[in-house]
Backbone bond lengths (Angstrom), bond angles and torsions (degrees), N, CA, C in turn:
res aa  C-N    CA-C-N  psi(-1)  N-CA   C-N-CA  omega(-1)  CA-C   N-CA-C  phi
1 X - - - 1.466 - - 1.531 109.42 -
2 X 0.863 121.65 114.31 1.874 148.09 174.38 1.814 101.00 -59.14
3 X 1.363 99.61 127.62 1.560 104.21 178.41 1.673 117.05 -43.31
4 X 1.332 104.31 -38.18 1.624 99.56 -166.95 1.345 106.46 -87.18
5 X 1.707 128.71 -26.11 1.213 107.51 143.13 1.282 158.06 -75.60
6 X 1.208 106.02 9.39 1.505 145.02 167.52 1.809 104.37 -66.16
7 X 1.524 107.03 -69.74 0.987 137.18 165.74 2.015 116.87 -42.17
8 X 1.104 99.26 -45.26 1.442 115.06 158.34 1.756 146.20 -47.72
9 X 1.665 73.98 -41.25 1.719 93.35 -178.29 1.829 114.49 -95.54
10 X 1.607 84.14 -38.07 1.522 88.26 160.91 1.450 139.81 -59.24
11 X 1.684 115.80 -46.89 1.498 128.15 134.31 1.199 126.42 -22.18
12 X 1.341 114.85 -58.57 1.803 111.23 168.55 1.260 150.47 -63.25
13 X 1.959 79.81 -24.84 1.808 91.35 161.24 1.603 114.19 -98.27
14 X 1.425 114.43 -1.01 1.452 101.93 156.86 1.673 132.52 -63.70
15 X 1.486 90.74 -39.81 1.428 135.46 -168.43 1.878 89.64 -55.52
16 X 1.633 95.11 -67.35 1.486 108.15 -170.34 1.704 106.29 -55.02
17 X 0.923 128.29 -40.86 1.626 142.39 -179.68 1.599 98.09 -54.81
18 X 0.855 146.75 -30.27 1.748 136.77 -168.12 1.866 95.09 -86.76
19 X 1.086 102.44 115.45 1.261 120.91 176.73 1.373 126.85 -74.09
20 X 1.084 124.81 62.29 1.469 139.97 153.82 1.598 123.85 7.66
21 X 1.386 98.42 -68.02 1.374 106.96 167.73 1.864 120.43 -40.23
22 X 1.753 73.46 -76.04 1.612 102.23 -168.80 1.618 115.06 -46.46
23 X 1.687 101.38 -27.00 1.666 104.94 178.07 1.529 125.52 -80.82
24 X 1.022 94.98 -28.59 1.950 112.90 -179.68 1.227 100.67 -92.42
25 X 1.108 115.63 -22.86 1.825 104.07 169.35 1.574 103.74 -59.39
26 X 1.963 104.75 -66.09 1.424 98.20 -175.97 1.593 125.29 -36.34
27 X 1.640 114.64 -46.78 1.334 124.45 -155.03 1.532 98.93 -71.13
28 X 1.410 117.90 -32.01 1.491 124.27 -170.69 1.613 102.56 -99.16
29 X 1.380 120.31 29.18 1.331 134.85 169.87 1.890 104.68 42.07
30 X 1.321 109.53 34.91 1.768 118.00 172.63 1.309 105.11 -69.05
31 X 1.378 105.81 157.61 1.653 108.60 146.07 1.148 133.69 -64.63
32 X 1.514 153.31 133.36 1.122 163.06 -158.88 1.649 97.09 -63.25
33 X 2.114 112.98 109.05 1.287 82.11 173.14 1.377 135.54 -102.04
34 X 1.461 102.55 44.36 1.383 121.51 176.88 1.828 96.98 -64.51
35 X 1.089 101.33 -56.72 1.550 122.34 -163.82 1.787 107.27 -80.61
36 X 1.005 108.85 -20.32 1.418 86.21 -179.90 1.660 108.69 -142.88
37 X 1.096 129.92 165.31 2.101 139.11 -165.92 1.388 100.03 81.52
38 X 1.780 88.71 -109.41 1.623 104.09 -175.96 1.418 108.93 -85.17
39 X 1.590 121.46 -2.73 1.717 122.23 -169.58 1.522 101.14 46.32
40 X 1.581 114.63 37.61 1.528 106.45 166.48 1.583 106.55 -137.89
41 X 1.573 102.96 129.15 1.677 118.78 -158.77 1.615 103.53 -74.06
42 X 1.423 114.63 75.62 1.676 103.27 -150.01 1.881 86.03 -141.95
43 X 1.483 130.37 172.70 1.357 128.54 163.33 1.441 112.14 -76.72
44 X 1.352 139.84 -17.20 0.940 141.31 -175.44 1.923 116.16 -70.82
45 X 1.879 109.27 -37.21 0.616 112.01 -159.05 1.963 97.53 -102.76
46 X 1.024 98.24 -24.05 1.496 113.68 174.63 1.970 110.98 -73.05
47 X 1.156 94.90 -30.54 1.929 94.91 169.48 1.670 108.90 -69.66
48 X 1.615 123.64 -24.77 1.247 124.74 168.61 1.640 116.94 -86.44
49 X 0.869 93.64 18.88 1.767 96.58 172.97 1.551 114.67 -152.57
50 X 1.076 116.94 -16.51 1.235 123.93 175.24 1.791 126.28 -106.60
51 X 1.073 87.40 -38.69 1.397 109.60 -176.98 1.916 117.87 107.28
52 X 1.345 121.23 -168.86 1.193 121.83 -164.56 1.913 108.14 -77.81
53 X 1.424 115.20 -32.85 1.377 105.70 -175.46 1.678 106.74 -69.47
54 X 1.397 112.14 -38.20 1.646 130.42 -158.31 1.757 94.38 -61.72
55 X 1.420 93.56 -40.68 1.702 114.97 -166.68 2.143 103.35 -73.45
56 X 1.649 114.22 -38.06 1.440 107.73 152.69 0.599 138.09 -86.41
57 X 1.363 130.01 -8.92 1.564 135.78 161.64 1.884 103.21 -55.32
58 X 1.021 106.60 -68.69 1.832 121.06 -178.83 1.644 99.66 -47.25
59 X 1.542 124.79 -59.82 1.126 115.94 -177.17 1.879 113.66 -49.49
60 X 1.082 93.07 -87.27 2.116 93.30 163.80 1.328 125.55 6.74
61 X 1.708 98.65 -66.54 1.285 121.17 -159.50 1.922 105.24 -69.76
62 X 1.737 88.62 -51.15 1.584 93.75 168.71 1.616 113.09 -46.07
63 X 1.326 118.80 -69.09 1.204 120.34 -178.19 1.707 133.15 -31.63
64 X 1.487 85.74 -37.83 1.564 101.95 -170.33 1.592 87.39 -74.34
65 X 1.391 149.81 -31.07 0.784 122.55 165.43 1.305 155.95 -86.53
66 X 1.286 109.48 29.28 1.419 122.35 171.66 2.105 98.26 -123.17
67 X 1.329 115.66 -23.36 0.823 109.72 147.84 1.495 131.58 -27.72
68 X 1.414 115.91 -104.63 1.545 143.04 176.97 1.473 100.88 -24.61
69 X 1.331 129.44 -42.11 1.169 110.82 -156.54 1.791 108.12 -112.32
70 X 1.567 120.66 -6.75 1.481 138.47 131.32 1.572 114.90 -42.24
71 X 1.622 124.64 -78.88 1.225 123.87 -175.92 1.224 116.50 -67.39
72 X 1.505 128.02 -21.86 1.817 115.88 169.08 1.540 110.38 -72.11
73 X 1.685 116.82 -41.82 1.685 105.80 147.15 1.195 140.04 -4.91
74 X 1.325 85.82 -76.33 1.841 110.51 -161.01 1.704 98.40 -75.75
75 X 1.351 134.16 -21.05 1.274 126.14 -164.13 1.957 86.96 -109.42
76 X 1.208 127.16 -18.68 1.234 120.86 175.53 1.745 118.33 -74.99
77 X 1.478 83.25 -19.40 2.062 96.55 163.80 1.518 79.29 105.14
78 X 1.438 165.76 -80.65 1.512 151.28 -160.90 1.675 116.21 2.49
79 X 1.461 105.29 104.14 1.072 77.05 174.06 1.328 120.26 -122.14
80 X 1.754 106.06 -162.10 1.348 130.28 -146.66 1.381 109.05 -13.98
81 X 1.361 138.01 -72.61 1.598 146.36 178.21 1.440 108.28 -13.32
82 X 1.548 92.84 -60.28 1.861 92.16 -151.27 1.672 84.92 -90.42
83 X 1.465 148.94 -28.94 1.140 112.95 172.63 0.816 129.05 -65.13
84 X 1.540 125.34 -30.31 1.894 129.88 144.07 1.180 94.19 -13.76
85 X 1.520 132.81 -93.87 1.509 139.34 -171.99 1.400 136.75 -25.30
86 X 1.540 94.57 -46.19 1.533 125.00 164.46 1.935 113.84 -56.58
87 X 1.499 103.11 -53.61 1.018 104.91 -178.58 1.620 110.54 -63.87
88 X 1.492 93.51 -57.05 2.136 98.78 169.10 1.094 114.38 -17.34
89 X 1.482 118.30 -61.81 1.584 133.11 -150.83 1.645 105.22 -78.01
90 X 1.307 110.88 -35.26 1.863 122.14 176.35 1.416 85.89 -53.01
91 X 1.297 122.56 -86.06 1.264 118.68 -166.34 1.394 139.71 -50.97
92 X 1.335 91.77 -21.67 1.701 104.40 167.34 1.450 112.92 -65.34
93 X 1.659 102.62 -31.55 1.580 104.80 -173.32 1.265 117.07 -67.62
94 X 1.475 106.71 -33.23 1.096 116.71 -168.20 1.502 119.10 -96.45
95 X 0.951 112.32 11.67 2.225 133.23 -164.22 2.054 77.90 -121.17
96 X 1.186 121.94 -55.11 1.506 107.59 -165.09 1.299 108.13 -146.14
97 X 1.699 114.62 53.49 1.402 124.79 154.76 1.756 133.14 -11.61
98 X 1.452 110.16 102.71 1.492 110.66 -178.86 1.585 101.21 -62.50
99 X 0.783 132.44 -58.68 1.524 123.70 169.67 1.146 140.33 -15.92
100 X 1.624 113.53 -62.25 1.100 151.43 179.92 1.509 119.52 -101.08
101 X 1.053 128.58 44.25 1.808 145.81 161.75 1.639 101.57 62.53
102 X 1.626 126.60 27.81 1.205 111.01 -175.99 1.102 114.99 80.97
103 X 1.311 141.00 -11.93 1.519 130.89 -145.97 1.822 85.02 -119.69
104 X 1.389 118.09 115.32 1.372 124.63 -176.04 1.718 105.01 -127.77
105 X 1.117 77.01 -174.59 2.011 98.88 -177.24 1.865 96.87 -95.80
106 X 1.360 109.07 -173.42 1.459 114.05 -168.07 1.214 106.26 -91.52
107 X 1.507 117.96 -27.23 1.973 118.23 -176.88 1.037 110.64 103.77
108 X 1.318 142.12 9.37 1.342 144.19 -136.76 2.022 86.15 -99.19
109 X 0.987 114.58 -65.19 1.820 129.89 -179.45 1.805 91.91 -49.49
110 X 1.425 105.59 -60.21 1.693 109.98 -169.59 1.395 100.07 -47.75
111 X 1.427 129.29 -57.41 1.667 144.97 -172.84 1.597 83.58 -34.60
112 X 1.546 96.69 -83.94 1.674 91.39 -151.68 1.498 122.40 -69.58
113 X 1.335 120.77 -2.19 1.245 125.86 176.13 1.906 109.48 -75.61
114 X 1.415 106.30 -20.53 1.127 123.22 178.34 1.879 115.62 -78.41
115 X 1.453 97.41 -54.19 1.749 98.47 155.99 0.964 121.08 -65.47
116 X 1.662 136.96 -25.46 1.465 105.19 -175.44 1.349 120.51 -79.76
117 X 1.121 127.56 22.36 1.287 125.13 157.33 1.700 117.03 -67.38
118 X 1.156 102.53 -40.92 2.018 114.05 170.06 1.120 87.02 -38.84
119 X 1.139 148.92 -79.40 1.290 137.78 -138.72 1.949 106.67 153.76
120 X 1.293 109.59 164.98 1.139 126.52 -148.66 1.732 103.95 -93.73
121 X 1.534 111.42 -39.98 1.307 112.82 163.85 1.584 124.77 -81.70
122 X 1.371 113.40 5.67 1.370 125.11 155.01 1.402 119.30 -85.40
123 X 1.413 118.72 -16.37 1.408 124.72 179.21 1.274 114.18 -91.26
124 X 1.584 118.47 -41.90 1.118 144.44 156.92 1.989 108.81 -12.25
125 X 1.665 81.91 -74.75 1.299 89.65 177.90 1.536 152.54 -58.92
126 X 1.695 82.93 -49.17 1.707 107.74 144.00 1.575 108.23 -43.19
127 X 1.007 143.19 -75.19 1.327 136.49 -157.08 1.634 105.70 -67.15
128 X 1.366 114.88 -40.08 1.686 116.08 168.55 1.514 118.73 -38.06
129 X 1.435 84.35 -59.22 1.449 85.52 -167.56 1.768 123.82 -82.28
130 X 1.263 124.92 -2.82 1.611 131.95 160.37 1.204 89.78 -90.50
131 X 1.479 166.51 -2.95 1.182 160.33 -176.77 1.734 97.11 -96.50
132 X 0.968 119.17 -37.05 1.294 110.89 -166.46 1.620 111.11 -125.70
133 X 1.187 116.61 2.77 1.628 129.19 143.79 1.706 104.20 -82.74
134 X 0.888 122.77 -40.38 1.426 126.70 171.08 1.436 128.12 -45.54
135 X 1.745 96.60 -42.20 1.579 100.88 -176.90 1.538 115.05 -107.51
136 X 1.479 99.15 -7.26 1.342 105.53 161.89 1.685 128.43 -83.06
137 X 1.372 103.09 -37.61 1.547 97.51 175.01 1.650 104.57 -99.52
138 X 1.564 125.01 -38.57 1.438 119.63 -171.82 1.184 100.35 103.74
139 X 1.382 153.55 14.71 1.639 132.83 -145.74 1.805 76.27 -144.42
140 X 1.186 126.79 90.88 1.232 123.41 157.02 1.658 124.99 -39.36
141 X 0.955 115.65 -26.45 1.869 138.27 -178.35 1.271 103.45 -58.27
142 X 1.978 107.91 -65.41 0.986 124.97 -170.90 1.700 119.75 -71.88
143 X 1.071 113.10 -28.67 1.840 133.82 -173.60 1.852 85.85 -64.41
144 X 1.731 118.32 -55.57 1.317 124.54 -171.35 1.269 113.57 -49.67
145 X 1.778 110.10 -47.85 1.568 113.27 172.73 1.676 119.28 -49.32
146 X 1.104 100.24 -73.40 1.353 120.38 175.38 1.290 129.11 -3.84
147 X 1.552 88.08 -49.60 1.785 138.52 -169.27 1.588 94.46 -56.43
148 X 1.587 75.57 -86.44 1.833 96.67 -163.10 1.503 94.68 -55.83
149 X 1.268 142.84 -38.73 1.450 112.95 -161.08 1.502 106.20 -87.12
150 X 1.247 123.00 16.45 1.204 119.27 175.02 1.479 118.95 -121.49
151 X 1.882 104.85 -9.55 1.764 106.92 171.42 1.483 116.81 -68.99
152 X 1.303 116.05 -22.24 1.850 104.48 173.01 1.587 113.60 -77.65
153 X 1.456 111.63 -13.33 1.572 112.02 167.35 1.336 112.68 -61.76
154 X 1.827 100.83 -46.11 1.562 117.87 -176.02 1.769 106.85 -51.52
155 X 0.890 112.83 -54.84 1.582 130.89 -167.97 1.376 112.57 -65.92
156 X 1.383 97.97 -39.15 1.807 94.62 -173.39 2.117 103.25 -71.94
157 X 1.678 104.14 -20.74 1.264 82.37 -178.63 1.355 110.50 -100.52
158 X 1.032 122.30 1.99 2.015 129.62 170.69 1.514 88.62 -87.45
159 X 1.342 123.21 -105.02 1.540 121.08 -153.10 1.521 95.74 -101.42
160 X 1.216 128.75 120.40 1.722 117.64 171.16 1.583 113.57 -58.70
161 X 1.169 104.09 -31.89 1.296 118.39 -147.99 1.348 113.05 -77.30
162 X 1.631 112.13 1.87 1.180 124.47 -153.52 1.818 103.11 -127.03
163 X 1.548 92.56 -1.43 1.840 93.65 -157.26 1.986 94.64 -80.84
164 X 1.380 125.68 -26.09 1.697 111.39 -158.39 1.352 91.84 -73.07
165 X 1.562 117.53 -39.40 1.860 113.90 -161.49 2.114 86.46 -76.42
166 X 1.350 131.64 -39.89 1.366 112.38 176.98 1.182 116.10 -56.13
167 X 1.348 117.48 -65.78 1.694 113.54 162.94 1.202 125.77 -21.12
168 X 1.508 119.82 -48.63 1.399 121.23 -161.44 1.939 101.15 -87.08
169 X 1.202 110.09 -17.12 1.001 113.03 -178.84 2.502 113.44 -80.31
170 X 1.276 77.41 -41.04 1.619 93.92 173.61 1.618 102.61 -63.97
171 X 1.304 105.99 -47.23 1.968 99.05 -175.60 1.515 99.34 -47.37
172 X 1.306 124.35 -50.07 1.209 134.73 -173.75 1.399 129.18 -39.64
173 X 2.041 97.12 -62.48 1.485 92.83 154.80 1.811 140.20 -54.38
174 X 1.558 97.10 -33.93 1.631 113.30 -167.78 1.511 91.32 -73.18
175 X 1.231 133.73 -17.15 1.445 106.38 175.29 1.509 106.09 -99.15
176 X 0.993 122.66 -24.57 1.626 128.90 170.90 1.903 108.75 -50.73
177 X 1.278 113.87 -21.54 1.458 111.76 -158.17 1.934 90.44 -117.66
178 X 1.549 128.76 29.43 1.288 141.54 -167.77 1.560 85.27 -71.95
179 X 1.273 137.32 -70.48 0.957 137.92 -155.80 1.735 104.92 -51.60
180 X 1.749 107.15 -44.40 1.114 109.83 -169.01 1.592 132.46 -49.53
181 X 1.818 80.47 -29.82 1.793 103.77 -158.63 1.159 106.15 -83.90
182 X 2.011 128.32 -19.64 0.683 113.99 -175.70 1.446 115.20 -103.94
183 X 1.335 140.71 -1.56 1.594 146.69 104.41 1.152 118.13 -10.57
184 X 1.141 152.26 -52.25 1.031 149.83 -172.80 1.783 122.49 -98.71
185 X 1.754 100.31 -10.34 1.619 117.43 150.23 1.441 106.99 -56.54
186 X 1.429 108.58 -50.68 1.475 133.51 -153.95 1.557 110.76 -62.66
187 X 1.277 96.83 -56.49 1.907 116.59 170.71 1.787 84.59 121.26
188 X 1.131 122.74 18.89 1.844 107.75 -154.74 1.714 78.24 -107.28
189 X 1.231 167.70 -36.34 1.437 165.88 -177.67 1.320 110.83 -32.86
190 X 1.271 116.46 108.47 1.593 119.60 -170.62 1.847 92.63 -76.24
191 X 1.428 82.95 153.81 1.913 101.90 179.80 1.872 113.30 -80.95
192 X 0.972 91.37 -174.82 1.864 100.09 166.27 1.183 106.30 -82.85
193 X 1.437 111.34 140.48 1.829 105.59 177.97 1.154 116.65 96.90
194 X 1.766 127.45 -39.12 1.234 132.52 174.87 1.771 114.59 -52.80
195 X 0.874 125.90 115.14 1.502 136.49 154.64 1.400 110.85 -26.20
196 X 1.106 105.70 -75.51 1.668 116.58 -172.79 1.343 107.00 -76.12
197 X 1.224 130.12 121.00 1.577 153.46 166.95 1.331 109.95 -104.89
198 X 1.734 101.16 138.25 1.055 128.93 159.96 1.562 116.40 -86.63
199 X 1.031 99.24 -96.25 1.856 100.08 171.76 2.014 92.52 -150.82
200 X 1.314 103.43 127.72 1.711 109.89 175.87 1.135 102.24 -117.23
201 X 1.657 86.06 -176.14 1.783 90.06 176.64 1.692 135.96 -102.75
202 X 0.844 124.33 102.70 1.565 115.29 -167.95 1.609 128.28 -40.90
């Protein structure tokens, strides 16, 4: 591992650590949604307390951070591996924020803000397909799964070269969403729309 990608991955999990949620709540005078719905600092859980702009602002913001620190990578020449790593580390920041007491969102916005650097019809797809697992079952959790276990399929047929660090990045989410999967074994996983939250996925 090369200093500046060293330097890279570390940046991203700083990057990933600034809490999105938790900050636009303050500025938009919200309740902390650590503490209250799903108590998860995510857009999903912030559209139930905030409403739909509060809820894109947070999504964006998440995104941009697995973004920024993927595409300054990829244009610094690093390759594929360590932006895998790079991307890892966004999401790590953002799953267990040094800032913010550890207590993070699932990565789900961070994930794909991190692929769309692959390219645009890889994002495309990603977003299709939780959009329309989404409106078919309602279980935002589940639309996320769906997602990720099907973006290294996505990848291997756009860039191959790009699918082990996507993969490795999706294992990441699917264990982050453990709690989810087994709620939704259960039948107990609140839907989209529901008022009352358990804990979803951002």
């Amino acid at each position: 591992m090369t200093p500046l990608a060293l330097a890279m991955i570390i940046s991203a999990y700083l990057l990933g650590s600034i809490s999105s949620a938790v900050l636009i709540c303050r500025v938009l005078r919200l309740p902390d949604p650590r503490n209250v719905g799903s108590n998860n600092p995510g857009a999903t859980n912030v559209l139930r307390i905030g409403g739909r702009k509060a809820a894109v602002s947070v999504l964006l913001c998440d995104m941009l951070k697995g973004t920024i620190p993927v595409w300054s990578g990829y244009y610094l020449g690093i390759d594929p591996l360590m932006l895998g790593l790079a991307a890892i580390a966004a999401c790590l920041g953002h799953m267990y924020p040094l800032f913010f007491h550890f207590k993070g969102g699932k990565g789900v916005a961070t994930a794909l803000g991190a692929i769309a650097p692959i390219g645009l019809d890889l994002t495309a797809m990603v977003i299709a397909t939780w959009i329309v697992v989404a409106l078919i079952f309602r279980y935002s959790s589940f639309a996320a799964l769906v997602t990720v276990l099907l973006a290294p399929m996505y990848t291997w047929m756009i860039k191959p070269q790009y699918t082990l660090p996507v993969a490795m990045l999706c294992c990441l989410i699917v264990f982050r969403h453990h709690q989810n999967i087994r709620r939704l074994y259960e039948g107990t996983e609140p839907k989209l729309g529901e008022k009352k939250v358990d804990q979803v996925s951002d």
